[in-house]
PyMOL Python script that loads the backbone (N, CA, C, O; Angstrom):
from pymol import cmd

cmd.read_pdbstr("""\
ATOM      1  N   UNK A   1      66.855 -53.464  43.239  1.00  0.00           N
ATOM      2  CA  UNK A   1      66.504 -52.111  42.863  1.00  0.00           C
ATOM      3  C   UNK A   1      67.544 -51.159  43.463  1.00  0.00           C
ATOM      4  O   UNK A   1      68.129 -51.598  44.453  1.00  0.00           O
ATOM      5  N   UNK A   2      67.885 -49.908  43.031  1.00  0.00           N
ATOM      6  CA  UNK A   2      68.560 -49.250  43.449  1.00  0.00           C
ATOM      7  C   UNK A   2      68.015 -48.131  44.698  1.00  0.00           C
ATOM      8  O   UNK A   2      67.006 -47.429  44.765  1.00  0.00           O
ATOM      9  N   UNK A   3      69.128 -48.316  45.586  1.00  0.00           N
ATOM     10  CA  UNK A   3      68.687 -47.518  46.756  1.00  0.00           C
ATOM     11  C   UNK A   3      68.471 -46.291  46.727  1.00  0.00           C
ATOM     12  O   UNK A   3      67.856 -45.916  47.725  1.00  0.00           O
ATOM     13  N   UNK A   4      68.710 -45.509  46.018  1.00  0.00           N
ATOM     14  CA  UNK A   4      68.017 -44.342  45.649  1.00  0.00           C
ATOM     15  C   UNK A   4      66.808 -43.570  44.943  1.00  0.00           C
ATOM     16  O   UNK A   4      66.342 -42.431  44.940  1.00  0.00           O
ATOM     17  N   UNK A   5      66.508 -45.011  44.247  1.00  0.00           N
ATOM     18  CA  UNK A   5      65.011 -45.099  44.097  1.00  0.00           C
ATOM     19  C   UNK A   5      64.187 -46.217  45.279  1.00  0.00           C
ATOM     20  O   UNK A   5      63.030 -46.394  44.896  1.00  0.00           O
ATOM     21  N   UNK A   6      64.319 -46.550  45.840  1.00  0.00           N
ATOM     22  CA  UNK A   6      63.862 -47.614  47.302  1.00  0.00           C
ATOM     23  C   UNK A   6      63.661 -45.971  47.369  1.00  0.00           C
ATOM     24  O   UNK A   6      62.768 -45.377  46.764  1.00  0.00           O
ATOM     25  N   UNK A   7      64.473 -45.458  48.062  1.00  0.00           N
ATOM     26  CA  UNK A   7      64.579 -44.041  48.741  1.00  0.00           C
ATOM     27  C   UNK A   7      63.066 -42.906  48.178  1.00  0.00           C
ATOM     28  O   UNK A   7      62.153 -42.593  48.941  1.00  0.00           O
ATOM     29  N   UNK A   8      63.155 -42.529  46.895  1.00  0.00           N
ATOM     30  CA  UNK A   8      62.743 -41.856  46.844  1.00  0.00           C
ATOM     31  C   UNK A   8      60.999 -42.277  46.830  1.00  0.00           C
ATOM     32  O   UNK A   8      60.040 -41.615  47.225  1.00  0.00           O
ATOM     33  N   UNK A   9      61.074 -44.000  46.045  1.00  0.00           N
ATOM     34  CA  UNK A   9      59.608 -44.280  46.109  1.00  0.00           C
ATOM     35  C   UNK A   9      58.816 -44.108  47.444  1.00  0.00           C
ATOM     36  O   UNK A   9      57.736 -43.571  47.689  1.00  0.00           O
ATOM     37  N   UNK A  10      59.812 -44.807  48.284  1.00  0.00           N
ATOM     38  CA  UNK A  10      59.243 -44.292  50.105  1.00  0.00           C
ATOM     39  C   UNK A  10      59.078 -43.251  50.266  1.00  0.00           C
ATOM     40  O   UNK A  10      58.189 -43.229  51.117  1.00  0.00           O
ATOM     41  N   UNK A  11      59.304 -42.376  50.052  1.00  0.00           N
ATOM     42  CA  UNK A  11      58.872 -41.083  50.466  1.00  0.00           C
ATOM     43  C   UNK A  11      57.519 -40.112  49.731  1.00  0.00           C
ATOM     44  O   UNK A  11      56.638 -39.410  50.228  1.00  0.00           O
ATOM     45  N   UNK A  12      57.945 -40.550  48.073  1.00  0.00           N
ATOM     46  CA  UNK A  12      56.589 -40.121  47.364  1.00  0.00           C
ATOM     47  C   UNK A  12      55.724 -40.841  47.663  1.00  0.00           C
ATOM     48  O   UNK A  12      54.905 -40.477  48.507  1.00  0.00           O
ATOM     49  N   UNK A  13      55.649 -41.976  47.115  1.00  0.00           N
ATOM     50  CA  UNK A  13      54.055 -42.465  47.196  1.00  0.00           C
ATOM     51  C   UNK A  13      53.189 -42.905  48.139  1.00  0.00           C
ATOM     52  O   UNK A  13      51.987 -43.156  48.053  1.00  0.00           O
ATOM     53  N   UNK A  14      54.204 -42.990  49.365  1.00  0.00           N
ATOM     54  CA  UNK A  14      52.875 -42.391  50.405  1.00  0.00           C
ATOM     55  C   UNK A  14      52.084 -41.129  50.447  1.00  0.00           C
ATOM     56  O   UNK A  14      50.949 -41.025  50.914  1.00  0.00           O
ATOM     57  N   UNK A  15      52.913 -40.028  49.825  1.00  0.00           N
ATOM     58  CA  UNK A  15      52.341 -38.852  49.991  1.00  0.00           C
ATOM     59  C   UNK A  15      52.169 -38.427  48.753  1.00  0.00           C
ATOM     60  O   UNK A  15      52.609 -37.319  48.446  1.00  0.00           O
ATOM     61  N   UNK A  16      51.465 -39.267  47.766  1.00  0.00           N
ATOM     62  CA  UNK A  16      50.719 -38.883  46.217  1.00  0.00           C
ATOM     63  C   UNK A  16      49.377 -39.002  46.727  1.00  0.00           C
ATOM     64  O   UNK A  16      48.749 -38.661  45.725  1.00  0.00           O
ATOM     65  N   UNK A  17      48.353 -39.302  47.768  1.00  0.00           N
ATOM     66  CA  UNK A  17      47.358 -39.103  47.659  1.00  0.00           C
ATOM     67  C   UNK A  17      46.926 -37.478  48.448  1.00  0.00           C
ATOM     68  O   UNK A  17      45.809 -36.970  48.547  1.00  0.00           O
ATOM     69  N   UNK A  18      48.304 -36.935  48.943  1.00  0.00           N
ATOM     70  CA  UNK A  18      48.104 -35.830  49.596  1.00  0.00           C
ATOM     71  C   UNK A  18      48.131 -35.031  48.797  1.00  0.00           C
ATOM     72  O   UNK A  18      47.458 -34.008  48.916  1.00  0.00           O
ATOM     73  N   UNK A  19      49.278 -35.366  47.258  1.00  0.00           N
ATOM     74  CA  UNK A  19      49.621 -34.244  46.501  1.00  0.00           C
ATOM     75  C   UNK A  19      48.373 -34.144  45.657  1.00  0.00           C
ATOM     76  O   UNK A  19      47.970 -33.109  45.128  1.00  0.00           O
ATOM     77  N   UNK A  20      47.976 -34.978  45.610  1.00  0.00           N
ATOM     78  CA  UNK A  20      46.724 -35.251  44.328  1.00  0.00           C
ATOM     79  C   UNK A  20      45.745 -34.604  45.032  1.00  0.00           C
ATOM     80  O   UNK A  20      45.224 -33.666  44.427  1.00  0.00           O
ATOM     81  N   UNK A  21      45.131 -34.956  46.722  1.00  0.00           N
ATOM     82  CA  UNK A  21      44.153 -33.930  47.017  1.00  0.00           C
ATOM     83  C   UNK A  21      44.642 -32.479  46.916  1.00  0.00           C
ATOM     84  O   UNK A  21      43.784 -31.618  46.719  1.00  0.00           O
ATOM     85  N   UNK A  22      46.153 -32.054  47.050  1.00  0.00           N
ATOM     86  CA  UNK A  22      46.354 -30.550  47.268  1.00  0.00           C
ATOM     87  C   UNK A  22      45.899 -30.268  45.929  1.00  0.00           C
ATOM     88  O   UNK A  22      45.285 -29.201  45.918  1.00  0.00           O
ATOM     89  N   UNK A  23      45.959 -30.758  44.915  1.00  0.00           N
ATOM     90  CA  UNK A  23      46.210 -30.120  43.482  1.00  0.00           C
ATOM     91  C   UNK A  23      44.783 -30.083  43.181  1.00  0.00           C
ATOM     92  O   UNK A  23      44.466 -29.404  42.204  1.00  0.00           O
ATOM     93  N   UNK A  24      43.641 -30.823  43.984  1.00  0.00           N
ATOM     94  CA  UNK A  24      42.348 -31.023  43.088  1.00  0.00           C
ATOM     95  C   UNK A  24      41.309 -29.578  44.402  1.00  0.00           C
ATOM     96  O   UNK A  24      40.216 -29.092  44.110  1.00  0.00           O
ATOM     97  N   UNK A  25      42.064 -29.265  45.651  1.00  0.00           N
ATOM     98  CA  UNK A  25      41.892 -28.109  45.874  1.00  0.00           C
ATOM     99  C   UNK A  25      41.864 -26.928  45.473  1.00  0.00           C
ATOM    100  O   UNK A  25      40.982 -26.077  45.359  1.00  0.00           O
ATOM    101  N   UNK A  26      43.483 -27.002  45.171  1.00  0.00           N
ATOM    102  CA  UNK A  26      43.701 -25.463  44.203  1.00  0.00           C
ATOM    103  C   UNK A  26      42.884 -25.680  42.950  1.00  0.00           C
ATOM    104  O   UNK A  26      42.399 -24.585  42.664  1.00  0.00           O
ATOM    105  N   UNK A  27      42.641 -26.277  42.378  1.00  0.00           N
ATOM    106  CA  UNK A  27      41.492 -26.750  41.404  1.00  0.00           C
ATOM    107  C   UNK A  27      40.250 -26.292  41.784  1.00  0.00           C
ATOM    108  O   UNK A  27      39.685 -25.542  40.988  1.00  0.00           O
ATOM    109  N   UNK A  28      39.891 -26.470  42.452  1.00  0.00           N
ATOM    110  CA  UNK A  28      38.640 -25.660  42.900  1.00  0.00           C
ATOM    111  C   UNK A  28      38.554 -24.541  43.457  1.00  0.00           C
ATOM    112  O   UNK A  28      37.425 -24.117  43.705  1.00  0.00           O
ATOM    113  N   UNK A  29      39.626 -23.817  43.779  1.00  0.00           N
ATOM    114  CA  UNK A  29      39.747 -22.825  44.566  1.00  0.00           C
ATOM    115  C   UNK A  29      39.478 -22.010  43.395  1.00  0.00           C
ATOM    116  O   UNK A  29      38.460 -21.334  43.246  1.00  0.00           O
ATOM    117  N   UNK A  30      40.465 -22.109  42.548  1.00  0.00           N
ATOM    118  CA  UNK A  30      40.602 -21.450  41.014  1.00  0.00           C
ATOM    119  C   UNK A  30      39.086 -21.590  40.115  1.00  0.00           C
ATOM    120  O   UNK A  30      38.833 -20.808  39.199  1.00  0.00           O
ATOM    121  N   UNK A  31      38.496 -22.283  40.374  1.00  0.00           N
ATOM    122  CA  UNK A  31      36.899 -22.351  39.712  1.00  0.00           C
ATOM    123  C   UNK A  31      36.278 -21.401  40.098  1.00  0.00           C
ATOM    124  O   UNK A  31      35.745 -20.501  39.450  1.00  0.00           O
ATOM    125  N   UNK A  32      36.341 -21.613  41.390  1.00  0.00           N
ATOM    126  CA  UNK A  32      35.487 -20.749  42.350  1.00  0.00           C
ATOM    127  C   UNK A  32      35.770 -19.379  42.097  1.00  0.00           C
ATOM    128  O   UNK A  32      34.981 -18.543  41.658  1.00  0.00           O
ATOM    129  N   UNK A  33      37.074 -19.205  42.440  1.00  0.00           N
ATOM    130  CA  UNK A  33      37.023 -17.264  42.051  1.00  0.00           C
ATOM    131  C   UNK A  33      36.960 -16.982  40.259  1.00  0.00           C
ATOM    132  O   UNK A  33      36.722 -15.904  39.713  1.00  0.00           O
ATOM    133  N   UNK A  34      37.232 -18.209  39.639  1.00  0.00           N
ATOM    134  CA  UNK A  34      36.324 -17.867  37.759  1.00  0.00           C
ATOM    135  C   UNK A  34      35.056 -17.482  38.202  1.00  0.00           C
ATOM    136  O   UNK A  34      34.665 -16.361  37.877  1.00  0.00           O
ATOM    137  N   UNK A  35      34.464 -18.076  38.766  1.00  0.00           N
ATOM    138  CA  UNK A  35      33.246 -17.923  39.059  1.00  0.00           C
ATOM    139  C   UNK A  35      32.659 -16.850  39.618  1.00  0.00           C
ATOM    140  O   UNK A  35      31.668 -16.230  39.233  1.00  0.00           O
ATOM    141  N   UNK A  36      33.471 -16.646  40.727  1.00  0.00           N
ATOM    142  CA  UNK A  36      33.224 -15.083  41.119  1.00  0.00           C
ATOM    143  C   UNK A  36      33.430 -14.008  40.593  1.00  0.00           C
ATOM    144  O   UNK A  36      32.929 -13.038  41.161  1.00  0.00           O
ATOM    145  N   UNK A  37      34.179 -13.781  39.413  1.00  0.00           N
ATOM    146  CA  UNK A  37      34.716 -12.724  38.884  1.00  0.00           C
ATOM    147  C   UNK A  37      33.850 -12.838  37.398  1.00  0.00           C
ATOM    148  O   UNK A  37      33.729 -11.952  36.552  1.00  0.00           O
ATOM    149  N   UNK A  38      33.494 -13.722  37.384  1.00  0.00           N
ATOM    150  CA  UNK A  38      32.661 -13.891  35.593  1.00  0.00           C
ATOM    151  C   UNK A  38      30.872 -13.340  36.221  1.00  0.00           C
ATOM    152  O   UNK A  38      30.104 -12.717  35.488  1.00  0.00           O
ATOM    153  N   UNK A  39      30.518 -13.754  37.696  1.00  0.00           N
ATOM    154  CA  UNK A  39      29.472 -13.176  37.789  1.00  0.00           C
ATOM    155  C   UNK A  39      29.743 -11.851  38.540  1.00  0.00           C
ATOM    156  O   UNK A  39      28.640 -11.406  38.857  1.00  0.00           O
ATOM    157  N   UNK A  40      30.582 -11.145  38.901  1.00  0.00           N
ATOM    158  CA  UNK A  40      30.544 -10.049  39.339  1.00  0.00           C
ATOM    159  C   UNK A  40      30.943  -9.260  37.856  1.00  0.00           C
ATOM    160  O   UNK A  40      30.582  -8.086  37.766  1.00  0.00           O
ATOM    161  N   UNK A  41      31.585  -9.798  36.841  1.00  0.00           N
ATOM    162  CA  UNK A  41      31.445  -8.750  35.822  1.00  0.00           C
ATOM    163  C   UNK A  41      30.030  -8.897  35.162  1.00  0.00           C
ATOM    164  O   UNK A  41      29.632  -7.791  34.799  1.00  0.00           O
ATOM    165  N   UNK A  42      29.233  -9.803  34.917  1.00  0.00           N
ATOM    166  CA  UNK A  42      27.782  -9.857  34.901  1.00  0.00           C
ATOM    167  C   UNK A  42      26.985  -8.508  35.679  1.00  0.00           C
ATOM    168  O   UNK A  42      26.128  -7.718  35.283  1.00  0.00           O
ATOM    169  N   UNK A  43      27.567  -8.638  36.706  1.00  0.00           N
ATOM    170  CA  UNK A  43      26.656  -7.289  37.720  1.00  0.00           C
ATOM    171  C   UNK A  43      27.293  -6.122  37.295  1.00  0.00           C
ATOM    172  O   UNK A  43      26.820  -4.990  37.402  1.00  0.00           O
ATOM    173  N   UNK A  44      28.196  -6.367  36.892  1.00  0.00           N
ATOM    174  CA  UNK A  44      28.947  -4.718  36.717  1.00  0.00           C
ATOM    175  C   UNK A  44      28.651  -4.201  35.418  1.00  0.00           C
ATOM    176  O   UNK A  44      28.738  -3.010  35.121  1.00  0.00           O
ATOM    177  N   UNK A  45      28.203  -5.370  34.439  1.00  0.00           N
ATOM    178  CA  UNK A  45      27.562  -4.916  32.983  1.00  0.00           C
ATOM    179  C   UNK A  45      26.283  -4.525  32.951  1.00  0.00           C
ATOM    180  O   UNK A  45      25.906  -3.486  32.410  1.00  0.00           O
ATOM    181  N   UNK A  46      25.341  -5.578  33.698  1.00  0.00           N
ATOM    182  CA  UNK A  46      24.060  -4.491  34.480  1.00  0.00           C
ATOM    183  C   UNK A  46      23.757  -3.380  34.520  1.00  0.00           C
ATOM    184  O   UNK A  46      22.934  -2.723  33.884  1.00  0.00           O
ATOM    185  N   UNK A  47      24.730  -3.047  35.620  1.00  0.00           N
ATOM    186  CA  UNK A  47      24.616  -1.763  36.437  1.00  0.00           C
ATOM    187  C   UNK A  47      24.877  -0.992  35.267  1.00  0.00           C
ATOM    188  O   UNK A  47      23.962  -0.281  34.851  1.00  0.00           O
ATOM    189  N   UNK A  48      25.891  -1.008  34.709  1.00  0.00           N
ATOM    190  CA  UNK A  48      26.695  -0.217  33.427  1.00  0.00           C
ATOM    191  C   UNK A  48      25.288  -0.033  32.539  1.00  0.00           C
ATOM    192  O   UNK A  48      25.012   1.118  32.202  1.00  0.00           O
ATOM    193  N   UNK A  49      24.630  -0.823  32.252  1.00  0.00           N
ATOM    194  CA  UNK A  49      23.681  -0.846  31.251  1.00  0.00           C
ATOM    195  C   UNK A  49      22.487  -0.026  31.678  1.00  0.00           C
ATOM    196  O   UNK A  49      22.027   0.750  30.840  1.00  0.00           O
ATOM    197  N   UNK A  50      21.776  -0.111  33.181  1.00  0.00           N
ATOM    198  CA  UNK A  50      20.826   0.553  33.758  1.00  0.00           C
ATOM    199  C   UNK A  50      22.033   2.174  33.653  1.00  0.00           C
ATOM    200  O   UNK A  50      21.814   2.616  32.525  1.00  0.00           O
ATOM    201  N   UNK A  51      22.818   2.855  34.166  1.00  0.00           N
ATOM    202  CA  UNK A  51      23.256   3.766  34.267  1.00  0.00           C
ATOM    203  C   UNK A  51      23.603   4.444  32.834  1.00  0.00           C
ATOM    204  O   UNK A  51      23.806   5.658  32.839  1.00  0.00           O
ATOM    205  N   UNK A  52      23.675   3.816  31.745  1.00  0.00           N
ATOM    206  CA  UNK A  52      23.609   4.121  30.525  1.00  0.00           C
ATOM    207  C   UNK A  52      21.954   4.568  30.073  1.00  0.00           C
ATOM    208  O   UNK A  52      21.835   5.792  30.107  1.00  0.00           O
ATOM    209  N   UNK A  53      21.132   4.107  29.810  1.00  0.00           N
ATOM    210  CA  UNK A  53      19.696   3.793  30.247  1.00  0.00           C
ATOM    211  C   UNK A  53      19.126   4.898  30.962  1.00  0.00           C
ATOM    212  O   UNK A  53      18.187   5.454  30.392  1.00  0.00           O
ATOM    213  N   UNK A  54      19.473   5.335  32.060  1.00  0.00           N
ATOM    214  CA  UNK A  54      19.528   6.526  32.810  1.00  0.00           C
ATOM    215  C   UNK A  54      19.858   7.949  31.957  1.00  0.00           C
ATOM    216  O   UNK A  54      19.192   8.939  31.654  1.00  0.00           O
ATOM    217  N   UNK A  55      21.205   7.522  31.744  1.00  0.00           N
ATOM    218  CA  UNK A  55      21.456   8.921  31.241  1.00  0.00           C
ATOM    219  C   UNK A  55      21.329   9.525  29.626  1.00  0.00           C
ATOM    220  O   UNK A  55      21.392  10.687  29.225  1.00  0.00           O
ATOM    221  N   UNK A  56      21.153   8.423  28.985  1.00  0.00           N
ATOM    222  CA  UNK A  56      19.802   8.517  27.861  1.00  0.00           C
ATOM    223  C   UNK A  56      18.646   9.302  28.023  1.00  0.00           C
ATOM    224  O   UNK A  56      18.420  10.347  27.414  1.00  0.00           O
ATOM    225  N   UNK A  57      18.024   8.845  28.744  1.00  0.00           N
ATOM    226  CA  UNK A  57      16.834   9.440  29.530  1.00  0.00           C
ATOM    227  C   UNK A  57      17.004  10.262  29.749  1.00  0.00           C
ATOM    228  O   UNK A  57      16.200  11.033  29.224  1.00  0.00           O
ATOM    229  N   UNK A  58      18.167  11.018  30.713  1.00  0.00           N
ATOM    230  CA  UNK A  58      18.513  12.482  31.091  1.00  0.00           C
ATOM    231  C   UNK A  58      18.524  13.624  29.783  1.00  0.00           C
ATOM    232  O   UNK A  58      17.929  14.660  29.484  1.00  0.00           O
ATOM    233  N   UNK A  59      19.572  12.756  29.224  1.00  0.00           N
ATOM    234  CA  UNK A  59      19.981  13.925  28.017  1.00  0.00           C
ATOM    235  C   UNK A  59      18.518  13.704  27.033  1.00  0.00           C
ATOM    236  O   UNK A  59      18.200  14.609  26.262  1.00  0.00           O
ATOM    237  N   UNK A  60      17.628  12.369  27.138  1.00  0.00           N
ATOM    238  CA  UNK A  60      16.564  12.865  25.837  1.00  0.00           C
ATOM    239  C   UNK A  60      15.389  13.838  26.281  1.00  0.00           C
ATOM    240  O   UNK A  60      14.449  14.088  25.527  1.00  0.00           O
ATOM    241  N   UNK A  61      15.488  14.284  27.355  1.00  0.00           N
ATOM    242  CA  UNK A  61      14.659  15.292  27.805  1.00  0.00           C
ATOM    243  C   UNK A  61      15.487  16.715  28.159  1.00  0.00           C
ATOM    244  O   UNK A  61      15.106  17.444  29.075  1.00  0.00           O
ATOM    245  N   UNK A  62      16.275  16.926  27.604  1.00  0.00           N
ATOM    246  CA  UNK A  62      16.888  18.403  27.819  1.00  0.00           C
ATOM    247  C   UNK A  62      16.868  19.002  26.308  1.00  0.00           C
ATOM    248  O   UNK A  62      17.276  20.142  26.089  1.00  0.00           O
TER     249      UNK A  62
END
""", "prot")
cmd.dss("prot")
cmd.show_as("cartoon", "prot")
cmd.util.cbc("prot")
cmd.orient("prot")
């Protein structure tokens, strides 16, 4: 085999089970704030909706 692949296999594939956990981290990291941002616009359509709701109310009594 050529020594520059000897070379490089030694060095990756010991450290493919590190790259594979880093990548299935950022993988979840990235879920997680979908997640946070899909239910905080949930709350912010809420609120939007009660404060709409509100001022309906305001203006149908003037």
């Amino acid at each position: 085999m050529n020594e520059i692949l000897v070379e490089i296999y030694s060095t990756v594939i010991p450290s493919a089970p590190y790259i594979i956990a880093a990548y299935a981290l950022l993988l979840v990291v990235l879920f997680v704030y979908a997640f946070m941002i899909m239910r905080g616009t949930k709350k912010a359509e809420a609120q939007i909706a009660v404060l709409e709701e509100a001022l309906a109310e305001k203006n149908a009594t003037k």
